[in-house]
Residue frames as a rotation matrix with the C-alpha (Angstrom) as fourth column:
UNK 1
-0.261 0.833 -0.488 -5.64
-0.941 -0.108 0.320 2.44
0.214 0.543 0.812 9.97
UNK 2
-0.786 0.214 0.580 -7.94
-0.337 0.639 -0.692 -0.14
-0.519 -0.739 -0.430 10.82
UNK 3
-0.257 0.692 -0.675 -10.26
-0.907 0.069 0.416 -2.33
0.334 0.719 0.610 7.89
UNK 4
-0.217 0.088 0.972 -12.03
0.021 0.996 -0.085 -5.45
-0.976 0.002 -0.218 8.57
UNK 5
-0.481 -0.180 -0.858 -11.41
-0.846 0.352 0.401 -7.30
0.230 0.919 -0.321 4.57
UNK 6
-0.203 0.020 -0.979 -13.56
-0.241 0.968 0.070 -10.59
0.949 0.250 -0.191 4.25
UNK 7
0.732 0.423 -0.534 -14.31
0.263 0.548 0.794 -11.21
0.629 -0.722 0.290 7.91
UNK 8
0.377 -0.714 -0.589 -11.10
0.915 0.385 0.118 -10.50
0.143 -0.584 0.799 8.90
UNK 9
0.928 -0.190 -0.321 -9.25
-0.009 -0.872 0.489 -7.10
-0.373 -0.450 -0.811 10.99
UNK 10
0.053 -0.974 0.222 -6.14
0.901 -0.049 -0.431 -5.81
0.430 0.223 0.875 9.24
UNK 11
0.883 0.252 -0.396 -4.54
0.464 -0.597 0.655 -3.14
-0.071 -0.762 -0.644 11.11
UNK 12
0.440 -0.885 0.153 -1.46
0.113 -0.114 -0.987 -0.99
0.891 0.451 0.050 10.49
UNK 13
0.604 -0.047 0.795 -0.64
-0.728 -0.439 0.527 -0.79
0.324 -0.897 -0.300 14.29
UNK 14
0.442 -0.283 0.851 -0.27
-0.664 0.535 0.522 -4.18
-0.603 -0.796 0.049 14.61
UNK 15
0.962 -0.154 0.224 1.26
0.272 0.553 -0.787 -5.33
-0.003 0.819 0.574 11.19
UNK 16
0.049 -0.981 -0.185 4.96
0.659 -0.108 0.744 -5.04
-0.750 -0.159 0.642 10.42
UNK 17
0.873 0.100 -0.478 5.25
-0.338 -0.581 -0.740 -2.13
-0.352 0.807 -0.474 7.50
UNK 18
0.427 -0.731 0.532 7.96
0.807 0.574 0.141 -3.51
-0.408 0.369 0.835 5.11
UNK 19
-0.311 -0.812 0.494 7.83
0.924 -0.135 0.358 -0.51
-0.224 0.567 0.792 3.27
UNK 20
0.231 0.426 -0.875 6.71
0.133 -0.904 -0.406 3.41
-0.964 -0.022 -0.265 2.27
UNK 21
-0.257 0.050 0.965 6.44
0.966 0.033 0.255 4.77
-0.019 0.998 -0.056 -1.67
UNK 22
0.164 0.510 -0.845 5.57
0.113 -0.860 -0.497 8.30
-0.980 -0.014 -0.198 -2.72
UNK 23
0.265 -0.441 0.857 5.63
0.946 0.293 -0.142 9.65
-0.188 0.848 0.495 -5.67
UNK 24
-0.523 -0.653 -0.548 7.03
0.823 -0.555 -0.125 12.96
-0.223 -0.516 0.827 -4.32
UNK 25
-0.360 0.331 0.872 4.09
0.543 -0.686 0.484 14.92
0.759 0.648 0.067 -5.17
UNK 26
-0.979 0.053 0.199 2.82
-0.206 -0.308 -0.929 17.72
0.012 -0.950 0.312 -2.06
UNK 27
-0.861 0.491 -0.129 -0.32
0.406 0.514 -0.755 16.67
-0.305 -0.703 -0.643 -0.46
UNK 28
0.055 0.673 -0.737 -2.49
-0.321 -0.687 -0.651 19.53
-0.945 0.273 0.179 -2.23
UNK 29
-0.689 -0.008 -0.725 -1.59
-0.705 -0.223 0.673 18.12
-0.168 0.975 0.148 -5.84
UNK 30
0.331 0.720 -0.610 -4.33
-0.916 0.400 -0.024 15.90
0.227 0.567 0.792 -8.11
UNK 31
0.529 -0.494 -0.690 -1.66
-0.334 0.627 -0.704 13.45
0.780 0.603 0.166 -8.68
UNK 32
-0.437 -0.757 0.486 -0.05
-0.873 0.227 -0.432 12.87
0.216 -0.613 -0.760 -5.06
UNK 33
0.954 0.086 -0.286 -0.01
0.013 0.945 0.326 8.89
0.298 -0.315 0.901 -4.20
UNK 34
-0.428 -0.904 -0.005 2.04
-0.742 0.355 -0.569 7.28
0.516 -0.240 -0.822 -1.37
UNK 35
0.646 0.598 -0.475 1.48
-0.430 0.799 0.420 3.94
0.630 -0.067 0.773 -0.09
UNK 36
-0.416 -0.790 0.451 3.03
-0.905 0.309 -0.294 1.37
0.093 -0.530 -0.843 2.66
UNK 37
0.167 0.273 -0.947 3.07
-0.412 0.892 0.185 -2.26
0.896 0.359 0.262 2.27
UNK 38
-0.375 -0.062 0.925 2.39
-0.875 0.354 -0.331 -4.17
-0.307 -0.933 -0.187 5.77
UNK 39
-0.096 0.053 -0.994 2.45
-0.207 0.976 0.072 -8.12
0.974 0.213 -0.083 6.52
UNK 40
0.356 0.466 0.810 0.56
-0.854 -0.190 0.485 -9.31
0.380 -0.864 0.330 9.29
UNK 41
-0.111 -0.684 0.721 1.52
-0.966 0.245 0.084 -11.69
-0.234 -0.688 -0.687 11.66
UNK 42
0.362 0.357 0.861 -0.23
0.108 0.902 -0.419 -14.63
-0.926 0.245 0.288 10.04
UNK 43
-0.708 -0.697 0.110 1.67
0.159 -0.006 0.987 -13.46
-0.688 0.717 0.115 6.50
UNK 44
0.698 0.629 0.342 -1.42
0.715 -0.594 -0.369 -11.60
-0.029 0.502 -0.864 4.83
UNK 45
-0.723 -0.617 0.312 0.37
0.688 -0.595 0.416 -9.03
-0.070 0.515 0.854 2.53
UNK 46
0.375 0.919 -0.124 -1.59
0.915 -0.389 -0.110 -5.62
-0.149 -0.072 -0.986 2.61
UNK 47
-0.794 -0.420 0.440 -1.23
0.466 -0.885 -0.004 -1.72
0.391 0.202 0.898 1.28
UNK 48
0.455 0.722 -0.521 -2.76
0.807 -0.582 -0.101 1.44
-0.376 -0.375 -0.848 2.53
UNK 49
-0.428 -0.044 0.903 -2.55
0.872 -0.285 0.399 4.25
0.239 0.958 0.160 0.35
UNK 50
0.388 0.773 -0.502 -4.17
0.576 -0.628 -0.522 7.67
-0.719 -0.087 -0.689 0.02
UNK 51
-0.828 -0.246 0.504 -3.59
0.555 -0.229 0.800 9.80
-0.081 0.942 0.326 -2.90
UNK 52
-0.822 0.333 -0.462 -5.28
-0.299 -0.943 -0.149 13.15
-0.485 0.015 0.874 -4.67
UNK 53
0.238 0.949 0.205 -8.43
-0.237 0.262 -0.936 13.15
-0.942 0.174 0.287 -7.12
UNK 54
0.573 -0.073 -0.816 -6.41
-0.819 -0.067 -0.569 12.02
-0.013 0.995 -0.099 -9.88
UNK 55
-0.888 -0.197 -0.415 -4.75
-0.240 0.969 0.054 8.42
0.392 0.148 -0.908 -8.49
UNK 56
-0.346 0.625 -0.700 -6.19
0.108 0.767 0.632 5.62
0.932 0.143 -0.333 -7.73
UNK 57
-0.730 0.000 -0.684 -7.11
0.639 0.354 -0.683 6.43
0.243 -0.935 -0.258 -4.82
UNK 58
-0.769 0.557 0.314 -9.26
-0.345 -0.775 0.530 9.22
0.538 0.299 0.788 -6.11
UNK 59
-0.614 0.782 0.103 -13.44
0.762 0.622 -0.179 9.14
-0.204 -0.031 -0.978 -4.73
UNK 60
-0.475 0.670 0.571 -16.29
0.239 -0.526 0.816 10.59
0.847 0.524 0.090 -5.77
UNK 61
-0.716 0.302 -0.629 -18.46
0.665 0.019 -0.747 12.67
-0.213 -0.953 -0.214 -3.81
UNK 62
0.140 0.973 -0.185 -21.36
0.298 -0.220 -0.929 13.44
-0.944 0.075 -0.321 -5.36
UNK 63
0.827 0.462 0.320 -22.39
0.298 0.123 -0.947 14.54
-0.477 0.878 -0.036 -8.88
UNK 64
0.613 -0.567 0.550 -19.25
0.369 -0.409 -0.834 15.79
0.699 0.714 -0.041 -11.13
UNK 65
0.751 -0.175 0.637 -17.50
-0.613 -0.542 0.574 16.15
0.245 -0.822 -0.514 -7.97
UNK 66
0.612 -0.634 -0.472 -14.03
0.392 0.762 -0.516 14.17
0.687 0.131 0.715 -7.80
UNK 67
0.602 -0.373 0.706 -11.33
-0.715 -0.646 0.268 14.48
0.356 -0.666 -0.655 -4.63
UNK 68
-0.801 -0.552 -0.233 -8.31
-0.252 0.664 -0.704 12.18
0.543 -0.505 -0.671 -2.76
UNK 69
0.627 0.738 0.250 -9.18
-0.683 0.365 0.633 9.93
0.376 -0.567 0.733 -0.87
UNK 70
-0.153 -0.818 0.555 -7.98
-0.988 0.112 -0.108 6.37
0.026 -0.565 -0.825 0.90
UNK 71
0.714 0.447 -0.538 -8.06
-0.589 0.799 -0.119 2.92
0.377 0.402 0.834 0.57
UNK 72
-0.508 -0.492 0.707 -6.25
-0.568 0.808 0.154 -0.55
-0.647 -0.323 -0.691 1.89
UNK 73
0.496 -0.141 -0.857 -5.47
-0.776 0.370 -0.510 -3.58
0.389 0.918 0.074 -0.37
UNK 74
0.641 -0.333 0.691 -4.98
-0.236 0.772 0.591 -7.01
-0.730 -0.542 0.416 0.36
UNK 75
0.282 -0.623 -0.729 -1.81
-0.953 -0.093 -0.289 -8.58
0.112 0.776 -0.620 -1.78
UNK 76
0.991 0.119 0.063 -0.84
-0.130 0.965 0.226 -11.88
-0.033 -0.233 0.972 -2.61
UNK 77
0.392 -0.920 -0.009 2.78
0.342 0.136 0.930 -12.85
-0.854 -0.368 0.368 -1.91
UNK 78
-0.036 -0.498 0.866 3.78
0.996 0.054 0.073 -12.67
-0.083 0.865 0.494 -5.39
UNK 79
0.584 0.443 0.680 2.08
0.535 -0.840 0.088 -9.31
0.610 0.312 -0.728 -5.80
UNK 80
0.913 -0.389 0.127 3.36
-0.280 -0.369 0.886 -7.74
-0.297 -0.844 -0.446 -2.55
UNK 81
0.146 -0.937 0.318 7.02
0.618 0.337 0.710 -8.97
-0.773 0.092 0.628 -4.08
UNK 82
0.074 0.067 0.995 6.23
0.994 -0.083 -0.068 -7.33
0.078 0.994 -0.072 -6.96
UNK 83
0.776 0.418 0.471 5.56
0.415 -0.902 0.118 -4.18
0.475 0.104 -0.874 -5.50
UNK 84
0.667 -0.716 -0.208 8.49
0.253 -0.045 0.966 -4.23
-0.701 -0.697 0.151 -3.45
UNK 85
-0.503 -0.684 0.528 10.64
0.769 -0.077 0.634 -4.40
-0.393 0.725 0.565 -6.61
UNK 86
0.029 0.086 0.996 8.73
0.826 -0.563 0.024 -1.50
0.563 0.822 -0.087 -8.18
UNK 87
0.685 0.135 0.716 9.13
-0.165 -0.928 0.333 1.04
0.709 -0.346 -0.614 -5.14
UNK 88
0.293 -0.954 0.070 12.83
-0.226 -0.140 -0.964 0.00
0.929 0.266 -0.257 -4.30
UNK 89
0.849 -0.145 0.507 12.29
-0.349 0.566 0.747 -1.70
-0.395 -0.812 0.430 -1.04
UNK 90
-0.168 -0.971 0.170 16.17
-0.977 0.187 0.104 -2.41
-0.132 -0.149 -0.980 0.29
UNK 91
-0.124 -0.309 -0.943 17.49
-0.545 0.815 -0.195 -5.95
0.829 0.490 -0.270 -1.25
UNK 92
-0.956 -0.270 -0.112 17.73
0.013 0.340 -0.940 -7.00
0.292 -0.901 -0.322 2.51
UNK 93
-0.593 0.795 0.127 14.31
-0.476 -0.218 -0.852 -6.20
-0.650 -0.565 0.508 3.74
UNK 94
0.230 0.687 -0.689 12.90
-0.954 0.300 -0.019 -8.10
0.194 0.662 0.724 0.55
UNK 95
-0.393 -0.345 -0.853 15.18
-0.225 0.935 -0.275 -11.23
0.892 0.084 -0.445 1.14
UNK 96
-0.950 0.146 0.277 13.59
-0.261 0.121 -0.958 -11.22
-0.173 -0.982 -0.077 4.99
UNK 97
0.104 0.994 -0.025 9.72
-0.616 0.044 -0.787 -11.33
-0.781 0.097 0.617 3.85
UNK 98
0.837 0.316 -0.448 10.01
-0.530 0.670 -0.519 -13.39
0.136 0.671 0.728 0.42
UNK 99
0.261 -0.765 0.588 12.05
0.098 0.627 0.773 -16.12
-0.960 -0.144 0.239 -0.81
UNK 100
0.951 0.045 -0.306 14.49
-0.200 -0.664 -0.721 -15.56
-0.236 0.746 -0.622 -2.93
UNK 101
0.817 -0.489 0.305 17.66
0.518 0.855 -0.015 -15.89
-0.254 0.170 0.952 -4.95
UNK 102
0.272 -0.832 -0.484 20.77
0.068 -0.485 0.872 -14.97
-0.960 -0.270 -0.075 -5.34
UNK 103
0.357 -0.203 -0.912 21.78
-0.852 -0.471 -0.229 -13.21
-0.383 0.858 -0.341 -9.37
């Protein structure tokens, strides 16, 4: 996928993906969301997403009319850490992209 955000071209081709998420629903339910978190070479944190007519990823398409859809998200470091820790990105693959500490 390919968005220009603010002036600027984020791309999942040419970004590093850190990570993938699902929430293990099949592709036909309301409720399926999965998402991958990518950092570009200049260290711009970003998700891309797609998801049924009940996540966030939901759009509208015309009058009472409601269906999946897709969507990309810039993240600020903190955030993009944050999400790592909530969709179990490996201890190792977080300590490579943020800074961090040892327990």
């Amino acid at each position: 996928m390919k968005r220009v955000i603010d002036g600027k071209v984020y791309n999942t081709e040419t970004a590093e993906c850190i990570g993938d998420w699902s929430n293990g629903c099949n592709g036909g339910d309301f409720d399926q969301c999965s998402e991958s978190l990518y950092k570009t070479k200049k260290g711009q944190f970003f998700t891309v997403g797609s998801g049924g007519a009940r996540s966030k990823y939901s759009r509208s398409y015309g009058a009472d009319s409601v269906g999946g859809g897709e969507g990309m998200e810039l993240l600020s470091e903190e955030d993009a850490l944050a999400w790592c820790e909530d969709h179990g990105v490996d201890a190792d693959v977080i300590a490579k992209h943020f800074k961090v500490q040892e327990g």
